[in-house]
N, C-alpha and C positions, 0 to 999 in steps of 0.2 A: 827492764821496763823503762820504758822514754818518758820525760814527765811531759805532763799534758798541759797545754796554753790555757792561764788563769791560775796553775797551780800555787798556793801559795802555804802548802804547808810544810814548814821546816822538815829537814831531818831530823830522826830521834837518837837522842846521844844513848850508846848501849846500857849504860846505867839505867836511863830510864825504861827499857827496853825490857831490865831485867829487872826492876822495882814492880813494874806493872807485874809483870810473869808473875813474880811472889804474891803480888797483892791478888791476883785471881785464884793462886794455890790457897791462901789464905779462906777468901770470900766460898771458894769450893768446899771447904775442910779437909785437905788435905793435910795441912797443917791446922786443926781446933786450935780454940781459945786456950793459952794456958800450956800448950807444946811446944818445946823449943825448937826451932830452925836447924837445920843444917850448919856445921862447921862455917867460918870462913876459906879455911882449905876446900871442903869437899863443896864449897858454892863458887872456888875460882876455877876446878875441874870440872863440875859440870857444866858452865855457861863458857870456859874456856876465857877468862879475862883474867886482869891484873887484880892485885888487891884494893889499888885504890879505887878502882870502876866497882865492886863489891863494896868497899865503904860507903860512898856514894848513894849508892842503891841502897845499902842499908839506913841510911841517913834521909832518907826520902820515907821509908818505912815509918821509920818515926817520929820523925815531924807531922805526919800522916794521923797521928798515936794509931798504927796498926802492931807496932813492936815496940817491946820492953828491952833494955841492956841490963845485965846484971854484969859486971866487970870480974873479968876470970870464971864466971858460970857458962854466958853464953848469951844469946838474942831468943827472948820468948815470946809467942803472940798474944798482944794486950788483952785482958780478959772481956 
């Protein structure tokens, strides 16, 4: 797609690309309040990135307060 004269909205870094994706699984329920998230492995296989683009995204999560860390548990969604 060519961009179009006047455009002026940035590209979106895939982090954010894949913060949003979660936050709509989220707002959907596919993830409820209270359910833990997917691995960090099994979320760099399915969006297909590095870890640190999944840190990232997960760090958007929760500055967001849409996720909880519980350290060596996992990422939960805030209730």
């Amino acid at each position: 797609m060519l961009p179009t004269e006047g455009n002026t909205v940035p590209p979106r870094y895939r982090y954010e690309q894949i913060a949003d994706d979660l936050a709509e699984r989220i707002a959907t329920g596919e993830f409820p309040p209270g359910s833990k998230l997917p691995s960090r492995r099994e979320l760099i296989e399915h969006y297909g990135v590095t870890e640190p683009v999944i840190d990232r995204a997960m760090q958007v999560l929760r500055i967001k307060g849409m996720t909880e860390t519980l350290p060596g548990v996992g990422v939960f969604v805030a209730e």
